[in-house]
C-alpha positions as CSV (number, residue, x, y, z in Angstrom):
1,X,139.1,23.9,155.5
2,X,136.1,24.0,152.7
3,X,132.4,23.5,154.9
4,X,130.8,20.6,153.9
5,X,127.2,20.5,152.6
6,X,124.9,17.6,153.6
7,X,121.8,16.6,151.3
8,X,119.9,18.0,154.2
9,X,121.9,21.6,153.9
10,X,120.8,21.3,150.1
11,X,117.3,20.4,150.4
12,X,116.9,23.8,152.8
13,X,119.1,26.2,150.7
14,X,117.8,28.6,148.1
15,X,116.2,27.2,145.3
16,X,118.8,28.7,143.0
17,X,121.1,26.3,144.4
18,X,119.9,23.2,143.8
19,X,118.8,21.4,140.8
20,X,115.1,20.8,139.7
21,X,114.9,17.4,141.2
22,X,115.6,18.6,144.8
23,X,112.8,20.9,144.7
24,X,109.6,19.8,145.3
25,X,106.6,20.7,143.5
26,X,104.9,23.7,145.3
27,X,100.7,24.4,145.5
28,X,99.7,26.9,142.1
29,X,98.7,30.0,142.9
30,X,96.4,29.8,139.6
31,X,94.7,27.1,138.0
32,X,92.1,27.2,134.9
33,X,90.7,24.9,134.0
34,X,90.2,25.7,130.0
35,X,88.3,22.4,128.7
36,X,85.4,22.0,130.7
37,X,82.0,20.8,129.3
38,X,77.7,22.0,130.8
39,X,76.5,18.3,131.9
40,X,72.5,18.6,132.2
41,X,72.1,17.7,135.8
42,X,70.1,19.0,138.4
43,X,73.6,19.7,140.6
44,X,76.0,20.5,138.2
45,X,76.6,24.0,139.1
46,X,77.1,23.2,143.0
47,X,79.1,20.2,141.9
48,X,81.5,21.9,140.4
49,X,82.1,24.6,142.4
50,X,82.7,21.9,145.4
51,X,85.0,20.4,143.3
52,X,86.7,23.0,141.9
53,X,87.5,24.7,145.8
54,X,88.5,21.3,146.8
55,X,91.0,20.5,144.1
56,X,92.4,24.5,144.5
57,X,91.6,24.9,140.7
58,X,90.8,29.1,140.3
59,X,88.2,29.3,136.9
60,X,87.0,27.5,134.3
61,X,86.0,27.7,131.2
62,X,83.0,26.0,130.6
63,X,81.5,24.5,127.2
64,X,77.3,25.4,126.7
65,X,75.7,22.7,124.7
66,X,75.2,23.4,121.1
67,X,71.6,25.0,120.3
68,X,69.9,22.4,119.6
69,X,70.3,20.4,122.9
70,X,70.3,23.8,124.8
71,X,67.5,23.2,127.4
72,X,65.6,25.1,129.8
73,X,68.2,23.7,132.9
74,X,71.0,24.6,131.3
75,X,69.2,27.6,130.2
76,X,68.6,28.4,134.3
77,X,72.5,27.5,135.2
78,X,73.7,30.0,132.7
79,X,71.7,32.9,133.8
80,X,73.0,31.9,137.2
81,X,76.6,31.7,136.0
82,X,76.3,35.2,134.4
83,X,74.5,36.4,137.8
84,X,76.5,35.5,140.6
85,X,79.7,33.2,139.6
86,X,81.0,35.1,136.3
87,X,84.5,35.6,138.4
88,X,84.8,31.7,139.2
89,X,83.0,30.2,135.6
90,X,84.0,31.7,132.1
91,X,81.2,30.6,129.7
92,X,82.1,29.5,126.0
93,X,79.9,29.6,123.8
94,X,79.8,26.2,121.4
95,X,79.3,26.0,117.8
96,X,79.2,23.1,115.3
97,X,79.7,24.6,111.9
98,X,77.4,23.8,109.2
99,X,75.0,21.9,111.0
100,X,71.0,22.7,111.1
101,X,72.4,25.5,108.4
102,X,75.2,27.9,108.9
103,X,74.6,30.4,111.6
104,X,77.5,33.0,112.3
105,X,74.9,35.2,114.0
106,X,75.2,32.5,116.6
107,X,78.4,34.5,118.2
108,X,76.7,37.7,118.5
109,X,74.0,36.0,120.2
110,X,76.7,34.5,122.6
111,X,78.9,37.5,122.7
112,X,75.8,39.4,123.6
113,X,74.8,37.0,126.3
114,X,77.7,37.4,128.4
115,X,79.7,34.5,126.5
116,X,83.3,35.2,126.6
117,X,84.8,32.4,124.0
118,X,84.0,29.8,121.8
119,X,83.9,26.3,121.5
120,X,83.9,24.3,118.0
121,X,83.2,20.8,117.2
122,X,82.1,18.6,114.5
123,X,82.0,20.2,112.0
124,X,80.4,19.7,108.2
125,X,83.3,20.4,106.2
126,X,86.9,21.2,107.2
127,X,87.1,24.0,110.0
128,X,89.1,26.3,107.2
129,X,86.2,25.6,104.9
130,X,85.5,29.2,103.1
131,X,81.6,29.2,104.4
132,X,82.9,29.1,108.1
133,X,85.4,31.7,107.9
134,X,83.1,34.4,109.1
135,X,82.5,32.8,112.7
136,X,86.1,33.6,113.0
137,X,86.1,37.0,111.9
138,X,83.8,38.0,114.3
139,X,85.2,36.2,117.0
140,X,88.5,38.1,116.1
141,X,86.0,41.2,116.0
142,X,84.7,40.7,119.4
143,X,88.1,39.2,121.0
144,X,86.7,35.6,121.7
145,X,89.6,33.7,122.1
146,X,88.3,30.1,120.3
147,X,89.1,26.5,121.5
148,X,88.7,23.8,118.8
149,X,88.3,20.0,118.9
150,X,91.2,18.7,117.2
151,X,91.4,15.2,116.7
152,X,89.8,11.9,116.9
153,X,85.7,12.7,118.4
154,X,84.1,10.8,120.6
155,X,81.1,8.9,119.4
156,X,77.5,10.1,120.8
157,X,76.4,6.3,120.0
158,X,77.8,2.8,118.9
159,X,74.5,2.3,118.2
160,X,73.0,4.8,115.9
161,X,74.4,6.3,112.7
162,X,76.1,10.0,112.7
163,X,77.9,11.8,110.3
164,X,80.8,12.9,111.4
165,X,84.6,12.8,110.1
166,X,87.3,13.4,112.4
167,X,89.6,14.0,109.6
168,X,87.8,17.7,109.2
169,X,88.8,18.6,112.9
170,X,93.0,17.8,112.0
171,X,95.0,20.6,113.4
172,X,96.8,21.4,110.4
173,X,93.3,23.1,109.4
174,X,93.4,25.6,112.3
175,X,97.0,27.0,110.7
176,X,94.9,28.9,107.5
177,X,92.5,30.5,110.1
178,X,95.3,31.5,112.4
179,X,97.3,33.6,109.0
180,X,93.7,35.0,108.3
181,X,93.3,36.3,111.3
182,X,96.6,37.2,113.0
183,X,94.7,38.7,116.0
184,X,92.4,35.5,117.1
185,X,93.3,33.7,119.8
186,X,93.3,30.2,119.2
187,X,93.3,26.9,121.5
188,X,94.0,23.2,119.7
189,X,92.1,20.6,122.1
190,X,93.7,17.4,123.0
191,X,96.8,18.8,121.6
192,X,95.5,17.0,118.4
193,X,95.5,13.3,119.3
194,X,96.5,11.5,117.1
195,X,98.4,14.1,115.6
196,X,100.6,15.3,117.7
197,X,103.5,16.3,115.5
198,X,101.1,18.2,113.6
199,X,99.9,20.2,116.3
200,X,102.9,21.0,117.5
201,X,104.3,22.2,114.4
202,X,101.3,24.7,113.6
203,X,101.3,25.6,117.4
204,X,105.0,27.0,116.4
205,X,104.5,28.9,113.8
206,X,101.6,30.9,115.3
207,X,101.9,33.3,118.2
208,X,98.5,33.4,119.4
209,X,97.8,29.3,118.9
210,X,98.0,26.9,122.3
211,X,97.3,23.5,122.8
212,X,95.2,22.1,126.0
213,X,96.5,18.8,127.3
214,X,93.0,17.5,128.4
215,X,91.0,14.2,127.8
216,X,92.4,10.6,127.6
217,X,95.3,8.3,127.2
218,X,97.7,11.4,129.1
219,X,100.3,8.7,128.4
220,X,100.7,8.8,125.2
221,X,100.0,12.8,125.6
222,X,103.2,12.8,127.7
223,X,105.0,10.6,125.8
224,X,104.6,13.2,122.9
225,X,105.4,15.9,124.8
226,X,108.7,14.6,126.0
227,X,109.7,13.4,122.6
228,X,108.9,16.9,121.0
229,X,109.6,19.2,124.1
230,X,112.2,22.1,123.1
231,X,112.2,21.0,119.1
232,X,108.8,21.6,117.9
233,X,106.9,22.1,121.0
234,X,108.2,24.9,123.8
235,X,106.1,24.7,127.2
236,X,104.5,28.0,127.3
237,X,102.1,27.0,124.2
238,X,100.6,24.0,126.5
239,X,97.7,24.8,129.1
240,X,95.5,22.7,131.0
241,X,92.2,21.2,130.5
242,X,90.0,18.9,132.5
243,X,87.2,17.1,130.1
244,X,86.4,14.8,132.7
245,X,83.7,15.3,134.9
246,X,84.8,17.4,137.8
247,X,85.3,15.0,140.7
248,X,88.5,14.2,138.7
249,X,90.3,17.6,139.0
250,X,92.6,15.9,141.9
251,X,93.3,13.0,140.0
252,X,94.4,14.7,136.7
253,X,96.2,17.9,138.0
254,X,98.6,15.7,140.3
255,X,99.1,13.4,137.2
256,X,100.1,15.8,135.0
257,X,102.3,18.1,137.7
258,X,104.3,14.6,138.1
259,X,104.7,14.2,134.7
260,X,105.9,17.4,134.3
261,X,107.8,17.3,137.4
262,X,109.6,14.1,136.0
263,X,109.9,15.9,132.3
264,X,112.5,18.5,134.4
265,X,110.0,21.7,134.1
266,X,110.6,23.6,137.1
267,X,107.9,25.0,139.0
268,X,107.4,28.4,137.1
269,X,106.9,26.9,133.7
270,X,104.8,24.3,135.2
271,X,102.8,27.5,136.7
272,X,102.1,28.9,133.2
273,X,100.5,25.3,132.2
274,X,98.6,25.4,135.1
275,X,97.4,28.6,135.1
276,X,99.0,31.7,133.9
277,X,99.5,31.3,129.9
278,X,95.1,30.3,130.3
279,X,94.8,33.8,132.0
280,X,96.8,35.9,129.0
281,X,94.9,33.7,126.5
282,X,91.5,35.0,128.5
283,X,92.8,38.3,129.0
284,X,92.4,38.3,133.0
C-alpha cells in the first residue's frame, strides 16, 4: 500500500519537494539598500542606523548632496561615516553634469575622500552627451560602480522655475556609456519609470548594467516586471533601493518580498534582489 502524504507532511518536507507557494518566505541573510539619499538633519546618522538594525537591512549606499548644497552638517556626518560606520554606510558621491560648469575632477575629489560610487542626476544635456563622457572614464578608472536617475525627476518646487528635462535622464542614454566603457558598472534608478520596456531592454544587452526597483508607484513597477519577467528582463539584473526616508525600510522590503513571492521567485533569487547581486555590483 502507497503512504499517503498530508498537506501537513508537505509543508515539513524538504524544500525540494514542494512547490514555491508552499514555502514561505525566509529572513535575508543580506540586504543593501542601494538608493538611499543624505537628508540634512541633526539625527540623520542615528536615525538610520536605528532603522536600518530594526528593519534587518545590512548596508547602504547613501547619496551626498551635490556641491553646492553640501553643508558643514553633512560635511560632519561624512567624516563620521568614513570614521566609524564605513562597514554599515557606503558613501556615493553625487554629480549633476553640466551644472555650475563641468567638473570631472569632482570624482577624484570623491574617490579621494573615501567615496566609493557615484550618483548622477539632472543633468544639462543627455547623460551620453560627449562633454560628460570623461566622468565615466574615470569612474571606470577608479572602479566606481555608478547609479543614474533614470526617468521622470522629482520637482524641487511647484513654485519656482528650474530647468530641467527628464527626457535627458531616458535609459536608453546609459546603453552608449555602457559600449564605451565595457568595464563600468552601471545601476538604472527606478528601473526607468516611465520606461520600463526601455530599461529593460538596455539592461539586457549589457553585462555590467542593473536596475534598482526603488521610489514610487511599486505597482505599476511590479506590474512591469511581471509582464517583462523572463523576456526582456531576467531577475538577477534587479536590486533593491529604498528612496524613502528610512522609517520605511519595513514597509517597502515586505511589499516588495510579497510581490515577488506572488510573482513565483523563490527564495534564492529573491536573495540576489535583496542583497547579493548589490554586493557583486559593490565588490564586497
Amino acid at each position: 500500500m502507497s503512504e499517503h502524504k498530508t498537506s501537513h507532511d508537505i509543508y515539513i518536507g524538504s524544500q525540494g519537494d514542494r512547490a514555491y507557494y508552499d514555502v514561505y518566505p525566509e529572513k535575508h541573510k543580506l540586504i543593501i539598500d542601494i538608493h538611499h539619499h543624505y537628508y540634512p538633519s541633526k539625527n540623520f546618522l542615528k536615525t538610520l542606523l536605528k532603522d536600518m538594525d530594526e528593519a534587518g537591512v545590512h548596508k547602504v549606499c547613501l547619496f551626498s548632496s551635490p556641491p553646492q548644497r553640501y553643508s558643514d552638517i553633512e560635511d560632519s556626518d561624512w567624516k563620521e561615516i568614513f570614521r566609524n560606520y564605513e562597514d554599515r554606510i557606503i558613501g556615493f558621491g553625487t554629480i549633476t553634469p553640466g551644472r555650475h560648469g563641468n567638473n570631472p575632477e569632482l570624482v577624484d575629489s570623491y574617490f579621494s575622500r573615501g567615496f566609493k560610487g557615484l550618483k548622477f542626476i539632472v543633468p544639462t544635456n543627455r547623460y551620453d552627451h560627449d562633454g560628460f563622457l570623461i566622468y565615466y572614464e574615470k569612474a571606470e578608472k577608479y572602479g566606481m560602480p555608478i547609479l543614474f536617475h533614470t526617468g521622470v525627476v522629482a520637482r524641487r518646487s511647484v513654485t519656482e522655475s528650474e530647468d530641467v528635462s527628464s527626457s535627458y535622464m531616458r535609459p536608453v542614454y546609459l546603453d552608449r556609456i555602457a559600449r564605451l566603457f565595457p568595464k563600468l558598472k552601471i545601476v538604472a534608478a527606478h528601473m526607468g519609470d516611465p520606461w520600463f520596456g526601455e530599461a529593460f531592454n538596455v539592461s539586457q544587452k549589457n553585462p555590467l548594467f542593473w536596475l534598482d526597483i526603488s521610489g514610487k508607484g511599486i505597482w505599476l513597477k511590479a506590474k512591469a516586471i511581471r509582464e517583462h519577467l523572463w523576456i526582456r528582463l531576467r531577475p538577477e539584473k534587479l536590486v533593491f533601493g529604498l528612496d524613502e526616508q528610512s522609517s520605511q525600510y519595513m514597509r517597502l522590503i515586505h511589499a516588495w518580498d510579497t510581490l515577488f513571492y506572488e510573482m513565483g521567485l523563490d527564495q534564492k533569487t529573491r536573495d540576489k534582489i535583496f542583497g547579493e547581486t548589490a554586493s557583486q555590483i559593490l565588490s564586497i
